[in-house]
C-alpha positions in Angstrom: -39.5 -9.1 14.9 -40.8 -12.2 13.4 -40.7 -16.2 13.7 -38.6 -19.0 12.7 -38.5 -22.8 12.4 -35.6 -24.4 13.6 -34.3 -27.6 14.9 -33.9 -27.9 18.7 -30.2 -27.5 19.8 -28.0 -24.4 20.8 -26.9 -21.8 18.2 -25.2 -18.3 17.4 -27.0 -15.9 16.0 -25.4 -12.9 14.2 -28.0 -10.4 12.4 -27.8 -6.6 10.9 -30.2 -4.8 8.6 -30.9 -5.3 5.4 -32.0 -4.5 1.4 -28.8 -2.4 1.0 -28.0 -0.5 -2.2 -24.3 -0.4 -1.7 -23.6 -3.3 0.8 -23.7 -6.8 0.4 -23.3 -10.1 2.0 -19.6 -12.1 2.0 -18.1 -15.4 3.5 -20.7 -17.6 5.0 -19.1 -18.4 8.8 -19.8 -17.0 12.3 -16.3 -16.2 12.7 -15.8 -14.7 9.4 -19.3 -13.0 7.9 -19.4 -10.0 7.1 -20.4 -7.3 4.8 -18.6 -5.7 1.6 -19.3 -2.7 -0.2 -19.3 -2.5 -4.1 -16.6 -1.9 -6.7 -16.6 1.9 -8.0 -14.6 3.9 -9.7 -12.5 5.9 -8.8 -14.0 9.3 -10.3 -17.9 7.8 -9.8 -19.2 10.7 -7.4 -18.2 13.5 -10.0 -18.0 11.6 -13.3 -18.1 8.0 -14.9 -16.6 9.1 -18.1 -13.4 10.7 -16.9 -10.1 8.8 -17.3 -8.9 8.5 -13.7 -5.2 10.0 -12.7 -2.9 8.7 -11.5 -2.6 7.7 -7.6 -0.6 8.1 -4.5 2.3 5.6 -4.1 1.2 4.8 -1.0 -2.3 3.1 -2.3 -2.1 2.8 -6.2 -3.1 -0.8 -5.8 -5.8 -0.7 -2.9 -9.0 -1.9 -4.6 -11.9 1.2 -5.5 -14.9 0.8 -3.2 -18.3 2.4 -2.6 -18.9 4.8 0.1 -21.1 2.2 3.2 -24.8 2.9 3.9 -26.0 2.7 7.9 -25.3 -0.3 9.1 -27.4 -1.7 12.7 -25.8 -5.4 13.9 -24.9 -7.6 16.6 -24.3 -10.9 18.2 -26.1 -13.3 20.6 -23.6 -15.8 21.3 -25.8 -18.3 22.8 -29.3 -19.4 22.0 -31.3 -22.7 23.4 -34.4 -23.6 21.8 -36.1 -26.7 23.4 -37.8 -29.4 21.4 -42.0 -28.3 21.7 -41.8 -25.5 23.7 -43.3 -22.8 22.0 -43.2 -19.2 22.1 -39.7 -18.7 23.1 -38.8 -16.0 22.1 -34.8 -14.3 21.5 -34.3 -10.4 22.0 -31.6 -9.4 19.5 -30.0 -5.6 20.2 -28.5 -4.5 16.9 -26.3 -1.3 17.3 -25.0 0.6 14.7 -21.5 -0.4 13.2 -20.6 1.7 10.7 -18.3 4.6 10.9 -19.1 8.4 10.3 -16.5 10.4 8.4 -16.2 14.1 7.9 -14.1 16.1 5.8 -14.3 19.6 5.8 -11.9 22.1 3.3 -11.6 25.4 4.6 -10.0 28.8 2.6 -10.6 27.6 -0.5 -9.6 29.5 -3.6 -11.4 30.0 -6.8 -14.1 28.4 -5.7 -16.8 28.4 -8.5 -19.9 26.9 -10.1 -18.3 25.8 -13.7 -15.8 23.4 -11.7 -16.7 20.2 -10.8 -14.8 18.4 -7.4 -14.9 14.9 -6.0 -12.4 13.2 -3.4 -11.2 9.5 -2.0 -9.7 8.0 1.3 -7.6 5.2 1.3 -6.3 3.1 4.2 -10.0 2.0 4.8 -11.6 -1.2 5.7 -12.8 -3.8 2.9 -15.0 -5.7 5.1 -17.2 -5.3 8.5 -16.4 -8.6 10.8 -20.1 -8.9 12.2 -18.8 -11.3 15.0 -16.2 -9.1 15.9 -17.5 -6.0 15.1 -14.7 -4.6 13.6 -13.0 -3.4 10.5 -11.2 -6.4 8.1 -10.1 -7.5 5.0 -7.8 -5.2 2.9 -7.2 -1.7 2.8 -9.3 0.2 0.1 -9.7 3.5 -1.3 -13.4 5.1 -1.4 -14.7 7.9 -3.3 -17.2 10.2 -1.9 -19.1 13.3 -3.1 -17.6 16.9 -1.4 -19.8 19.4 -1.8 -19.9 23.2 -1.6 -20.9 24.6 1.6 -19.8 28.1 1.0 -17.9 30.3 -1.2 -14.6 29.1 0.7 -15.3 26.0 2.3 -16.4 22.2 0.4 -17.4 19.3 3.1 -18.4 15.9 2.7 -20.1 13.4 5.2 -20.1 9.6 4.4 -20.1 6.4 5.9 -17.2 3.6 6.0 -16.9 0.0 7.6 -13.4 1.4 9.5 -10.0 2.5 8.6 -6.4 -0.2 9.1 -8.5 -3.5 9.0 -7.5 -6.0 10.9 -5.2 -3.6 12.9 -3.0 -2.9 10.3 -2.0 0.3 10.6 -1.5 1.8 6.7 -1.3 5.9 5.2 -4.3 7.6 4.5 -4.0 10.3 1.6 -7.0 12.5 0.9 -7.1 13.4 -2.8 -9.3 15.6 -4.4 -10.1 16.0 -7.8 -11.1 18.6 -10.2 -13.6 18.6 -13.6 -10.4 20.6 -15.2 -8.3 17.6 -14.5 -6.5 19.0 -11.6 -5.6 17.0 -8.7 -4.6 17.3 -5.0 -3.4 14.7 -2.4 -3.2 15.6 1.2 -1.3 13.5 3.9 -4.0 13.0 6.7 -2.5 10.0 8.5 -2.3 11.8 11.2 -5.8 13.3 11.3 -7.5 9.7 11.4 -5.1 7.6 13.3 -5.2 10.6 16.3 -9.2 10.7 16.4 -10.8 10.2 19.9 -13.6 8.2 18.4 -13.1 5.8 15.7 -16.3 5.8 14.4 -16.5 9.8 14.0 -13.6 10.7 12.3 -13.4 14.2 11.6 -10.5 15.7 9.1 -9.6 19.1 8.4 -8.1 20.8 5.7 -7.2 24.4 5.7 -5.9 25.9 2.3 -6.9 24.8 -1.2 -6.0 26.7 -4.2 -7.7 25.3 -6.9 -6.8 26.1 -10.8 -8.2 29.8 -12.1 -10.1 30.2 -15.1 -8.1 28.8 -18.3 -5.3 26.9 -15.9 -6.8 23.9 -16.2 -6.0 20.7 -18.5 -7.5 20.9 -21.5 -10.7 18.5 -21.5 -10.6 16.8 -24.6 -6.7 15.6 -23.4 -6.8 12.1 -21.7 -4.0 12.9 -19.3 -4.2 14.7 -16.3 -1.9 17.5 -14.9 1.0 16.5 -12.4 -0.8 16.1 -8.7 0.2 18.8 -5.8 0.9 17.3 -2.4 0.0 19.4 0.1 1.9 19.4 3.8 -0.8 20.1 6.1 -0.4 21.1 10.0 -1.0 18.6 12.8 -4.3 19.7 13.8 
């Protein structure tokens, strides 16, 4: 809540939360305002000093963008305020427009502490259209933290603006990355455009071998090994 000083006339109002780490402000018009994420690269949520590989065909030129924090917004398409009538008062109903991704990695193999893992989406949304409440821009890649849950299973939980922006439909490849400078990209197209609910979007992978002990690319050796593409199932 709070008060505000304006001239008398009829507005729009669009609103959403604020004082956002991660998410910032972009394009200053109702029809167009929305909210961007910052750049980040590509290896951020394992390492900052790693040379990134190389990436899927299908998004090797999508711009690197952070993961989204909560986002709460809305629209009131039609305001009056009268010329010296005070306390009149506007009830705004913010609700919450970000999407909530999962990714889970079952039967994992060689699983360990002394291996570090990270992952990225692509096909997601650049921007959040606050007026139309719904994915835009370009399509992007975002990196995320995946995290050990077990001795067989790694899951990550983060939060995105969309996926196709602007109804584009566009490939999603799940890669996941390795401290030994192994790679992995799975096909999960499927998985995200097939979702019952676009803003929880759950995707399952069963089967990861990962590199044993002394199979991996040598650290001090810029390149990285030649990625596996996995085939995965229709869930």
């Amino acid at each position: 809540g709070g008060v505000v000083k304006v001239d008398e006339g009829e507005y729009k109002i669009l609103f959403h939360n604020g004082e956002m780490e991660t998410v910032n402000e972009d394009i200053d018009s109702y029809d167009l305002y929305g909210l961007v994420t910052n750049d980040e690269s590509l290896l951020a949520p394992m390492s900052r000093d790693m040379k990134a590989p190389p990436r899927p065909e299908a998004s090797a030129e999508e711009p690197v963008k952070a993961t989204a924090e909560t986002v709460w917004a809305g629209k009131c398409e039609y305001v009056m305020v009268e010329r010296d009538k005070k306390g009149q008062v506007v009830e705004l109903y913010p609700e919450e427009a970000t999407a909530h991704y999962t990714v889970e990695v079952v039967n994992v193999e060689n699983l360990r502490d002394n291996i570090n893992i990270s992952a990225a989406l692509s096909g997601l949304s650049e921007r959040l259209n606050i007026s139309r409440s719904a994915a835009a821009g370009k399509p992007v890649t975002v990196p995320f933290s995946i995290d050990r849950k077990d001795d067989r299973t790694i899951e990550a939980q983060f939060l995105t603006f969309g996926h196709c922006p602007d109804d584009n439909a566009v490939p999603h490849i799940l890669s996941i990355y390795t401290s030994g400078k192994v790679y992995f990209n799975f096909e999960v197209t499927d998985q995200v455009h097939n979702a019952p609910d676009d803003k929880n979007i759950y995707i399952k992978i069963d089967g990861l071998t990962l590199p044993k002990e002394g199979e991996t690319v040598t650290p001090a050796i810029d390149d990285w090994g030649e990625a596996e593409d996995v085939d995965i199932k229709m869930l």
